[in-house]
Structure formats: C-alpha cells, structure tokens
C-alpha positions in Angstrom: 16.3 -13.6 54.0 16.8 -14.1 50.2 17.5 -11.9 47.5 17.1 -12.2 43.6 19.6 -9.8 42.5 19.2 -8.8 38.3 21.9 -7.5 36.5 24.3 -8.9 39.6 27.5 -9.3 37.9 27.4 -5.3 36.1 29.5 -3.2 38.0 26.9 -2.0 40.9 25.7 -5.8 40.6 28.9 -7.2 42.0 29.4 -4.9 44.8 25.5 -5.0 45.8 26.5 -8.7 46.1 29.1 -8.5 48.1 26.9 -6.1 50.4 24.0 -8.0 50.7 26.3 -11.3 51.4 28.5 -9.8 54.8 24.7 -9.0 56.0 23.8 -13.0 55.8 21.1 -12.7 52.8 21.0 -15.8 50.6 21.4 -14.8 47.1 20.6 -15.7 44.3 22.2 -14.0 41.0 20.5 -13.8 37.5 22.5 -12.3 34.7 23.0 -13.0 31.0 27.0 -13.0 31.4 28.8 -16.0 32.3 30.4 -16.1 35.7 33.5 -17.3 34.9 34.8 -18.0 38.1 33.9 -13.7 38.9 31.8 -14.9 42.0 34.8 -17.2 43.3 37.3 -14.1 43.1 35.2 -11.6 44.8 33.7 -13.3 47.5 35.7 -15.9 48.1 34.4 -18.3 50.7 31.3 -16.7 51.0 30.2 -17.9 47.3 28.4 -20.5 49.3 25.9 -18.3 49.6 25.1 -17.2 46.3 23.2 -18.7 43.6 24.5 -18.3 40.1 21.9 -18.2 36.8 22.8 -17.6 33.4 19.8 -16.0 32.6 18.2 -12.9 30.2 15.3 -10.7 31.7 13.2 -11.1 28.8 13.1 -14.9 28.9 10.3 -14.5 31.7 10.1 -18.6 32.2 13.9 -18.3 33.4 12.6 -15.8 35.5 9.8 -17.4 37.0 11.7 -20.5 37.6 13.8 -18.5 40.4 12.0 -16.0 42.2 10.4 -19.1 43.2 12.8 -19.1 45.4 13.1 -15.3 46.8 11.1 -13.3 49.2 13.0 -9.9 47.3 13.9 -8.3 44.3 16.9 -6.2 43.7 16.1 -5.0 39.3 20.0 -3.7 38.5 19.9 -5.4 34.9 19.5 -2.6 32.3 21.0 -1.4 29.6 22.4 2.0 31.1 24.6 3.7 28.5 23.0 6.7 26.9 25.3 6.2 23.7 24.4 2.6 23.9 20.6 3.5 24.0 21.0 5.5 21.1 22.9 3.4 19.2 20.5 0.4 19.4 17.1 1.9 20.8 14.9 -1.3 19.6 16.9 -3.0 22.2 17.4 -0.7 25.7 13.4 -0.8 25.0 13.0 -4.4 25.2 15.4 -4.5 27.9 14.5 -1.6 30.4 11.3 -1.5 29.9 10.2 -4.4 29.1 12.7 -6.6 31.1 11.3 -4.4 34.1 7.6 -5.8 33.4 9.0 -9.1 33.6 10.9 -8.9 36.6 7.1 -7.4 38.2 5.2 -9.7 36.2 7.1 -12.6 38.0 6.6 -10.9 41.7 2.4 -10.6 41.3 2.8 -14.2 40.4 5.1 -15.7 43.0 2.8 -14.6 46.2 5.7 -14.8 48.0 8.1 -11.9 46.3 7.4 -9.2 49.3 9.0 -6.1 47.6 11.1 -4.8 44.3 13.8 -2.6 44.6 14.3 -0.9 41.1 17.4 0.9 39.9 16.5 4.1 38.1 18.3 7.0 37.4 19.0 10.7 37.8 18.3 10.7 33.8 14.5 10.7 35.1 14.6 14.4 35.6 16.3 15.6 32.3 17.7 19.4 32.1 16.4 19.9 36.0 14.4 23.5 37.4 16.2 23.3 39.7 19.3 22.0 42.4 19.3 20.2 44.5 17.2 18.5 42.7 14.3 16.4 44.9 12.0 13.3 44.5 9.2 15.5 43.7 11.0 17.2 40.6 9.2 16.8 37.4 10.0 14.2 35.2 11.2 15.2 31.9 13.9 13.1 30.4 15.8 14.5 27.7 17.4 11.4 26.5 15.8 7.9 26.1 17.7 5.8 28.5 15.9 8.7 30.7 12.3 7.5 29.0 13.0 4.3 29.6 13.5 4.5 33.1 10.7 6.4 33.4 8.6 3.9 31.8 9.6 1.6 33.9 9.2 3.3 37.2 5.3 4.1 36.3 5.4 0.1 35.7 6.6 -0.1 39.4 3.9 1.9 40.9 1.8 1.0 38.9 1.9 -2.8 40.2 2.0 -1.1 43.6 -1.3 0.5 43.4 -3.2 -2.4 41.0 -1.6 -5.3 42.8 -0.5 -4.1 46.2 3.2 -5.1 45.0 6.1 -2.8 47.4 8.4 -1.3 46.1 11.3 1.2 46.5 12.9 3.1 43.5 16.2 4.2 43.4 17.1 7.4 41.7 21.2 6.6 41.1 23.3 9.6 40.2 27.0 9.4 39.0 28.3 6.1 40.1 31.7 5.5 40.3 34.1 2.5 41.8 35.6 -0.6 41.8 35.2 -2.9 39.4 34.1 0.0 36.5 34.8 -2.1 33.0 36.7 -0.4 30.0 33.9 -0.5 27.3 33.3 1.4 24.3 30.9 3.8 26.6 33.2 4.5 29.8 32.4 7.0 32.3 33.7 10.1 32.6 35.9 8.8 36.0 36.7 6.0 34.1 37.7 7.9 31.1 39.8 10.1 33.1 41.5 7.9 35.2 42.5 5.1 32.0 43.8 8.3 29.9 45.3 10.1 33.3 47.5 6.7 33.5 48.6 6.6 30.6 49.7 10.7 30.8 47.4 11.0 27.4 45.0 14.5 27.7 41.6 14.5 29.6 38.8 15.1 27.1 36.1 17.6 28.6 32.6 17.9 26.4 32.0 21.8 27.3 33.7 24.3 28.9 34.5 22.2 32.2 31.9 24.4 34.7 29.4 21.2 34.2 28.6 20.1 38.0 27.5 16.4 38.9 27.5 14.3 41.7 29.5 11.2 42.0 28.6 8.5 44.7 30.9 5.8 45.5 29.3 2.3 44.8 29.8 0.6 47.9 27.2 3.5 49.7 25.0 2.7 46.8 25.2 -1.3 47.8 24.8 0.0 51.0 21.6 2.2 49.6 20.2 -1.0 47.7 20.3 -2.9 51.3 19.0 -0.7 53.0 15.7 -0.2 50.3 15.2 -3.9 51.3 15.7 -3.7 54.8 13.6 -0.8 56.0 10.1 -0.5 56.0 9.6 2.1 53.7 7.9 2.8 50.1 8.6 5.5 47.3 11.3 7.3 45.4 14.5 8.1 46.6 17.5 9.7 45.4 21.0 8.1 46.0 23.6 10.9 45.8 25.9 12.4 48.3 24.2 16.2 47.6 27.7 17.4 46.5 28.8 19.0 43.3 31.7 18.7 41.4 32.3 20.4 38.4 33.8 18.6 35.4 37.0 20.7 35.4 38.1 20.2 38.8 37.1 16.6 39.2 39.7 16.3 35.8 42.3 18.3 37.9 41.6 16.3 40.9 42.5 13.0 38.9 45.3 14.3 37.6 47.0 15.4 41.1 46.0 11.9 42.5 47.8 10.1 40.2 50.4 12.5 39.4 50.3 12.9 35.6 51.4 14.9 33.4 48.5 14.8 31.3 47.0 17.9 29.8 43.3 18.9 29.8 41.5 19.6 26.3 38.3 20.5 25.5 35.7 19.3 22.6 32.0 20.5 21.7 29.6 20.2 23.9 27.7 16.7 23.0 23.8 16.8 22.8 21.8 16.0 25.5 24.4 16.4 28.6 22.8 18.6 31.0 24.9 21.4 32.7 24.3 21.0 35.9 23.3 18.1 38.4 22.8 17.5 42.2 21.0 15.2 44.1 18.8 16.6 47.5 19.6 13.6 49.6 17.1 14.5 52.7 14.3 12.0 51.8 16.5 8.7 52.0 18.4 10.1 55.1 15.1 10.4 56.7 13.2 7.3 55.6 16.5 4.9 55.1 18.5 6.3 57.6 21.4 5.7 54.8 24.1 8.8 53.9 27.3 8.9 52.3 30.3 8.0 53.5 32.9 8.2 50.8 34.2 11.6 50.0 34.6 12.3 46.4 38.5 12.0 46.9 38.8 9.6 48.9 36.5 7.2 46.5 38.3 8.8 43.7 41.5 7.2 45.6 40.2 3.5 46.4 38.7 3.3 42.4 42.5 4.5 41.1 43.9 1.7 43.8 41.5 -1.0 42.1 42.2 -0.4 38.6 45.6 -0.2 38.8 46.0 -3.8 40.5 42.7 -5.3 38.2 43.1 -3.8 34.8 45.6 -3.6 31.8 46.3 -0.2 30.5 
C-alpha cells in the first residue's frame, strides 16, 4: 500500500514515518523543509522506501503531481503552535485551513486517493463541559489554532458527505517524544526537560493544579496507522485518558533527571484551559489501538533522546 504523508518531517511526521515504513507501506513524504539527509539518519536502510518532496501544501499543482501516486493520505502539515497562530494569523489560515482544502481538493480529483486521515486537535473542544472529554463534546475553540482545526475538519466531512471521500480525524492531545525541536514555541515537556538539564527553574503559567494528557508519539504513529488500516470512519480521540497535572508532571521531570532545579510560577496566560482529558473508548473500540507508553516511562525514552540528539 502507499501513503502520502504531509507535514512528514515535523516531529509526529518523522515518527509516523518510521511507523508506517516497519509495516511495508511505500511512502511518499511532502514537506516544505529540506531533508538534509533527516530521512537517511532515521531510517536508515529502509529510506528505500520513502519518497522525498520538497513541497508547500498551498502550491496545489505540487500536490497534484504526487497523490498521483497514492491510494492514502496522512494531512500532519499544519501550523500547530497557538503562540505561532497568534502571532501571524493571516498565515496558520492559509495553512490549516486552506492547505487542508488542498490536500482534499487533490483526493476528489485523483479517483484513486481511497481515504484522508487528518490530524486535528484536542484545541477543537476549547474550555471542555466536561472530562473525560468525548468525540461528541461540543465544539467551541477558544483559541484560533482551535478554529482552524475546526474549519478544517467540517472541510473533511464535508467532502465525505458531497463527494463520498473517507476519512478519519484524529483528535491529538499533548504529544510528547523523540525528536521534539527547540523552537521559539516549545512544549511544556520540552520546556521542562531543556531547563530541568540545565538545573535553571521550571516555569508554571497558574498555580500548577492544571491537568492534561500527554501521549507518547510513537502510539500516536501507531494511531495514524491504524486510522488507515481499519475500516472505519469518524472522529476519534488519541490520548491515553490519563491526567497529569502540571505540578507533578514538573516534579516528575525533575526526579528523572535529578536536578536541582526549582519550580516557579508566572500569571496564568490567556486562553490555557484548566483542565484536559481525553475519553479514549471510541478508538479502542473502532481502531482497536490503546496506549502503551506510561507517562513516565515516555517521559524517560524523550529525556534519553534529547540528551544523545540535542545541544543544551
């Protein structure tokens, strides 16, 4: 089987690769990076079966020219930083939504594109009612990377019910992992673990009693598979329906690596939402995927990464 994976050298990108590679898919990866020789170091001899294109989501004849190729769509490539969003919203538009209608505009015309996977996001459900929180929560985003995703999962069904087009959404919670990139936008872990390395304090926004729920990345590969793989059609959440709060995943950092860092607090920012958990029944049900990565023991194989990939 083939695969056109977007967005497939970002950090869920790479290890989605990787995944669909060890179960003998032929891929083909579109992203605007450059590889740079990214593809060689993490899959070694299996780079034969990858596909490289330098290539933007809006520039829909790019686009067309390789899902030519493809029976399946995996659409990863978004901009996904609120603080990025916010900073440059002309752009995450154009990108996440619009880059989403290409990717589907591409499928209805290549007859044989059989379904789209599409990454979304636990930002779908804003400030949530309730937790767990499950696929049939309202959907009220309080930020716009939220919106956007939004947008562009009515785009998906939308093509679904007009067209006929499958599809499988993805609802993402806190992802966390190997091959996480410093950037002016890190994630909490990833903010946590650089600063916890270096023994400088842990910044918490709020008081610290914030829950979330942090998935490894190499279940959520194992998630984007499986969406391909199994018959099945509709929204799905991709979470280990475990909570964490802020403070002791900051504690639990600390103890791991054995800093001496101290934790400090700061105002709580706008638009972070106190508490989030993902109901997981629906995918275990449907997919027949769970989680297999405890939050320490992920927290253990990300701290292992960094440490041997990145400079501090």
């Amino acid at each position: 089987m083939s695969v056109l994976i977007t967005g497939g050298l970002g950090f869920i990108g790479i290890n989605t690769v990787k995944e669909f590679v060890k179960d003998d898919f032929q891929v083909v990866v579109v992203d605007k990076k450059k590889d740079s020789g990214m593809l060689n170091r993490v899959l070694g001899p299996l780079r034969r079966k990858v596909r490289f294109l330098c290539c933007d989501i809006l520039d829909l004849d790019c686009l067309s020219r390789v899902a030519r190729d493809v029976e399946y769509i995996l659409h990863l490539a978004a901009i996904v930083s609120v603080a990025e969003v916010n900073e440059n919203p002309s752009l995450a538009f154009k990108v996440n939504v619009d880059g989403t209608h290409n990717v589907l505009l591409v499928s209805r015309i290549d007859d044989n594109i059989e379904k789209v996977v599409f990454a979304s996001s636990a930002a779908v459900y804003g400030d949530p009612q309730y937790v767990p929180i499950s696929e049939d929560h309202p959907l009220k985003p309080i930020s716009l990377y939220g919106l956007t995703k939004v947008l562009g999962e009515e785009l998906v069904r939308w093509y679904y019910r007009i067209y006929g087009l499958d599809y499988v959404i993805l609802r993402y919670f806190n992802v966390y992992g190997p091959y996480m990139t410093k950037s002016r936008y890190p994630s909490v872990i990833l903010s946590f673990i650089m600063r916890a390395i270096k023994n400088e304090p842990l910044i918490i926004y709020g008081d610290g009693t914030q829950t979330r729920d942090f998935v490894y990345v190499e279940d959520v590969a194992r998630a984007n598979l499986l969406a391909i793989e199994k018959n099945a059609i509709g929204e799905f959440n991709v979470g280990t329906g475990i909570k964490i709060t802020v403070m002791e995943l900051a504690k639990l950092v600390v103890r791991l690596l054995g800093s001496s860092s101290d934790i400090m607090f700061s105002e709580w920012r706008e638009g972070d939402i106190k508490h989030s958990v993902a109901d997981i029944k629906k995918i275990i049900s449907s997919l027949g995927w769970r989680p297999s990565v405890s939050i320490e023991s992920g927290l253990r194989r990300t701290i292992a990464w960094l440490k041997k990939h990145m400079f501090f």
